[in-house]
N, C-alpha and C positions, 0 to 999 in steps of 0.2 A: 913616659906618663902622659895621658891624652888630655884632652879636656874638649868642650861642646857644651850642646844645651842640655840638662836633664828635666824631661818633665815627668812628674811624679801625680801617682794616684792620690788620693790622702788615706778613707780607710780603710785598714789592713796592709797598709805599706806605709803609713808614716807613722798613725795613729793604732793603738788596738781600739776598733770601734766595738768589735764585739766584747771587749771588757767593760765598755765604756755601756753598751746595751743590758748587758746583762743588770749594771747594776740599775740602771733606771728602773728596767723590770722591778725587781727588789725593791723600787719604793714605789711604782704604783703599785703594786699588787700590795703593798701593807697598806698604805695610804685607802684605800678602796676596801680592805677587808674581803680581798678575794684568795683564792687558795691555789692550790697545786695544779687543776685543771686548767688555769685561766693562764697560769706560766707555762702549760704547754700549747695553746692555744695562741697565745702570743709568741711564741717561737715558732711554732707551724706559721703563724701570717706573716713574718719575721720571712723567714723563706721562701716565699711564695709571694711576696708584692715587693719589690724593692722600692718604687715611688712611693715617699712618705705621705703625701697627701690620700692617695687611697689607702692604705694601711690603717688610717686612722679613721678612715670612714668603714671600711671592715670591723676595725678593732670594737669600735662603738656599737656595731651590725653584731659580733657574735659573742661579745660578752654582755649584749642587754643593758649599754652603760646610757645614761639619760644626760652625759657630757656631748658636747659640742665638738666635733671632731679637728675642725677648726683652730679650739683653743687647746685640745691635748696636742696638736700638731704645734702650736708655739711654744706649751707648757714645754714640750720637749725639744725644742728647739735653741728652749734659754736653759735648760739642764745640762746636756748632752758635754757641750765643750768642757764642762767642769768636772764632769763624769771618766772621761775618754781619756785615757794616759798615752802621751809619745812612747812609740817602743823604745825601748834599747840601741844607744847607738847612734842615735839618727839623729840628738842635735849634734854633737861630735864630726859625725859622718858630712853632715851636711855643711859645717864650718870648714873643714878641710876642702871638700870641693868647690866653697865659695874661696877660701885663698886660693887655689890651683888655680883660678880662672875662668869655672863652671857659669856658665848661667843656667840657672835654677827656676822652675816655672811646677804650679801645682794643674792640673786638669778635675776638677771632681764634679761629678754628678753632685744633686742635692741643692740646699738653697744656702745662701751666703752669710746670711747671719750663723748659723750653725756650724757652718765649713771653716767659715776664716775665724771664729771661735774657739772650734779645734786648734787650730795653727797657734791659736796667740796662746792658750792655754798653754801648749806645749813648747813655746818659746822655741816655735822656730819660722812664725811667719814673714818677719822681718828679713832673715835669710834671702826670700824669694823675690825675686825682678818682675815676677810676672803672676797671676794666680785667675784663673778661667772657671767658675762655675756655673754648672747650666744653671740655676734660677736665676742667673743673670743673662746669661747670652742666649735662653732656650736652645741650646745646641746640647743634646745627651748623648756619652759615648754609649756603643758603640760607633756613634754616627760618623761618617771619618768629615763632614763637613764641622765637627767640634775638633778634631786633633787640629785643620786646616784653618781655622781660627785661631789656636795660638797659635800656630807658626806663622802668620800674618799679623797678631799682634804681637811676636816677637821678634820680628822683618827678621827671619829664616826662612830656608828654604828643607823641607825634606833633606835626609843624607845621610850615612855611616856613620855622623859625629852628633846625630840627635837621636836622643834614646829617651824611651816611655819606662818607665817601671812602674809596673803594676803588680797587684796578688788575681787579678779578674782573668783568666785566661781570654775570652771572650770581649768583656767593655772594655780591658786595657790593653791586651795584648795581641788579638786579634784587628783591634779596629786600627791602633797603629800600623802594623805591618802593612796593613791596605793602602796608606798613603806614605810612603819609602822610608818608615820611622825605624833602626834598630830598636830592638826589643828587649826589657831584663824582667821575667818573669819572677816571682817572690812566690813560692811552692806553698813555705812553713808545714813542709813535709808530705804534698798531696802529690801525686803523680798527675802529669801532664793527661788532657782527654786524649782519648784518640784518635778523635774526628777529627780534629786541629791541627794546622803545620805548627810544627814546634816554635819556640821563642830563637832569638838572637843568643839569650844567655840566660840562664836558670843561677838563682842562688835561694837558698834554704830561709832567710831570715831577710829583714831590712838591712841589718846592720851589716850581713856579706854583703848587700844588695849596693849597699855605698862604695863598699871596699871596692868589689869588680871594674865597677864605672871606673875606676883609677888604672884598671891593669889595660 
């Protein structure tokens, strides 16, 4: 049984964000008295801007809304964490690797009131030794000078026994592998691109995704 660093995406690999999105959806879109168009409309910019700060200046640019893009960017910022459910598995998962020995470090894009939100909603931030978000370090994966950041706030070095897990083929999985990171991909059922050299290790869910780190 191994053990190393794991450092972890937050979400879609610790967190479901997108449960946690949808429902926000579902009360701005009551709250506002808007309809069906406007939930598809915010799911198209949903995909298409990952940076929350312009999303929200979109979101106010095509639904005509006369809010402050600023203040829906906070409104949502103090909802989200309360919204967003840990998956399955993952505080369990994560307590076993912290008795094994793991040190445990989060990497997330996003800003930190939101991010370590998530974490503490879902009782598992405490867990962590370490937690890196770009609105604080301005460092966005997949930059590999963000991966090279916590392994230097984690005095590590690149190796076989630090691993990234992510669900991002690209901002987790790909920017790891560029600076000597093993890899554990989190699919939740999607096939790998094919432009991409594949992961280190592929599991289906978070909660294989804990288990594997152990084999």
């Amino acid at each position: 049984m191994r053990s190393g660093l794991a450092i972890f995406d937050l979400d879609g690999s610790l967190v479901d964000r997108d449960t946690g999105f949808s429902s926000w959806v579902d009360g701005f879109v009551v709250k506002r008295g808007l309809g069906a168009a406007a939930r598809r409309d915010i799911a198209r910019l949903d995909r298409r801007i990952r940076e929350r700060g312009r999303f929200f200046a979109e979101l106010v640019a095509v639904l005509h809304l006369d809010d402050d893009p600023d203040g829906l960017w906070a409104e949502y910022r103090s909802a989200m964490p309360g919204l967003t459910p840990g998956f399955p598995g993952v505080v369990e998962g994560l307590q076993t690797l912290k008795a094994e020995g793991w040190g445990l470090a989060v990497l997330s894009n996003g800003q930190a009131d939101n991010q370590l939100g998530k974490l503490r909603e879902a009782g598992i931030l405490e867990l962590f030794d370490l937690c890196r978000i770009s609105g604080d370090t301005g460092l966005r994966k997949p930059d590999p000078a963000s991966f090279i950041d916590l392994l230097t706030a984690a005095e590590v070095s690149a190796g076989p026994e630090v691993w990234m897990v992510g669900d991002d083929p690209r901002l987790d999985i790909r920017g790891a592998a560029e600076v000597g990171v093993s890899t554990l991909w989190i699919s939740h059922g999607r096939d790998w691109p094919a432009d991409l050299p594949g992961p280190t290790v592929t599991a289906g869910d978070p909660a294989e995704a804990l288990q594997r780190l152990r084999r």
